[in-house]
N, C-alpha and C positions, 0 to 999 in steps of 0.2 A: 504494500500500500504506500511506501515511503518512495516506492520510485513513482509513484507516480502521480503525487503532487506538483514535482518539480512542472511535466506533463501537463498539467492543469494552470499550473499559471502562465505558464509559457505561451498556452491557447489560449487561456482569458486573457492575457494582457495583448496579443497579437488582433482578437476581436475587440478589445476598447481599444485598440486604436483603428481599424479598420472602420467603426464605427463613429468614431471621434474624429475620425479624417473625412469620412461621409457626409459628415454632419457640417463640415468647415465649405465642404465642397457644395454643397445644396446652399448655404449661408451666403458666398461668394456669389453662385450663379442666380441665384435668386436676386440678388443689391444689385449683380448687371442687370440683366432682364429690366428692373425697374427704372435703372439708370436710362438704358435706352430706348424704354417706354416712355421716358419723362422726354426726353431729346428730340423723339418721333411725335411729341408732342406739341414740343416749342416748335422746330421745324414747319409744324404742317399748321400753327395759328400763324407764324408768322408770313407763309407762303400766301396762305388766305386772304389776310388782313392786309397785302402789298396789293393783291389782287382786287377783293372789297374796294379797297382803297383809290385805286386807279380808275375804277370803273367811277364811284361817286364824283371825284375830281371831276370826270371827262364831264357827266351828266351836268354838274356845276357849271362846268365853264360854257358847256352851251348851252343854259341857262333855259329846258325844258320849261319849267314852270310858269317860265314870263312868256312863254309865247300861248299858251293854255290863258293863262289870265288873260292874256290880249283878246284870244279868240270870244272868253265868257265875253268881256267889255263890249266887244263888237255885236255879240251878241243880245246882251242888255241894251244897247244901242237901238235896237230894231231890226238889224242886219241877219238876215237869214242865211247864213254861212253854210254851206258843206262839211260836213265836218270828212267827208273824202280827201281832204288837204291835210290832214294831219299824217305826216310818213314817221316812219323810225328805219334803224338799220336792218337789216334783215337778217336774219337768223334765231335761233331759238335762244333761251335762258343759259342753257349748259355750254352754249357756243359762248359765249361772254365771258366765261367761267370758266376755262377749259382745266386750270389747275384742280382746281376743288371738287370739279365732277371724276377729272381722270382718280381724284384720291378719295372718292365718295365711301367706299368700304372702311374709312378711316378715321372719317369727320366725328363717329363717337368718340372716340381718343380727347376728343375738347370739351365734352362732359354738358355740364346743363349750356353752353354757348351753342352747343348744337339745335337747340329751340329756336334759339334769335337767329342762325345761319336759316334756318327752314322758313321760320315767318318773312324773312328778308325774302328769298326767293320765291317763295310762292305768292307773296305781294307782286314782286317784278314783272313774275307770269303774269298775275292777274290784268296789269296795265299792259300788257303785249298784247294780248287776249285783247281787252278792249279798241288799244288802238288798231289791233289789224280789221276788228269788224267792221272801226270808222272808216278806215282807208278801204274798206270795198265799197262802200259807201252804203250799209244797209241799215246807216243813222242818216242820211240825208234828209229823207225825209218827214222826220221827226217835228212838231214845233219847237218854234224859238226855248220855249218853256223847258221845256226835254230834252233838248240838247243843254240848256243850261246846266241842267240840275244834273245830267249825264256829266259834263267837264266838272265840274263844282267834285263829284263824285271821286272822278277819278284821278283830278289834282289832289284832295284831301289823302288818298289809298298811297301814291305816287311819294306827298312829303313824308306820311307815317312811315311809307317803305324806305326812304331813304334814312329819316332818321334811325329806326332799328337797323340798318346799316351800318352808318356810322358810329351809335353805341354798340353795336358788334366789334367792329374794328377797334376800338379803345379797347374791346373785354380783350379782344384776342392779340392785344401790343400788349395788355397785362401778362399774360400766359408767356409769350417770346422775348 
């Protein structure tokens, strides 16, 4: 029985470290994992938010909004406008966006900003939607009254969707 204690420590000590080394290696790879969970996180707000970002500028500078209020004015005026004059660029939502859509599998990684990415977007659709129906013109024919309240409408959709925009864009310069 004496030989073979020596035998039993010699295994137990070989299993607590085998185990205790286990245990260091699971610890390590687990702090990476998370490390580069956090990184893949920065990365993909701040790609966004460059993006976000760029896009609002653009809408800014060509200052959408004041030609909408022009058209209401003309409107309230008594001028019976087409609203078939109103164009936008062509293409859909995800074309504007090409980062964020190509990295869509990924966007929960940004955690509750993922709500204000989605309301922003599917606000943007909603004013595409509307302007592409004006531009075939199947609001021409509308009264003054209803086309009013139609622009008034979807200027009001158009500012809410840019500012949940741009507080997206702050959330997500917090995050990178």
């Amino acid at each position: 029985m004496q030989n073979l204690y020596p035998a039993i420590i010699s295994a137990t000590s070989g299993l607590l470290g085998v185990m205790i080394g286990g245990l260091i290696t699971y610890v390590v790879q687990r702090t990476q994992r998370r490390h580069d969970k956090e990184e893949e996180r920065k990365a993909l707000a701040c790609g966004i938010a460059a993006e976000l970002e760029a896009y609002l500028d653009l809408m800014d500078a060509r200052n959408h909004a004041a030609s909408i209020k022009s058209l209401i004015a003309s409107l309230h005026g008594g001028q019976d406008l087409k609203l078939s004059v109103i164009q936008r660029a062509d293409g859909r939502v995800p074309d504007f966006f090409p980062l964020t859509f190509a990295q869509l599998n990924k966007v929960g990684l940004l955690g509750e900003i993922t709500a204000d990415l989605a309301r922003f977007y599917t606000g943007l659709a909603g004013v595409f939607a509307t302007m592409d129906t004006a531009n075939s013109g199947r609001f021409d024919g509308l009264p003054i009254a209803n086309k009013i309240d139609l622009l008034e409408k979807e200027l009001a959709l158009w500012e809410n969707t840019t500012r949940v925009g741009r507080a997206t864009v702050m959330q997500l310069k917090k995050i990178a």
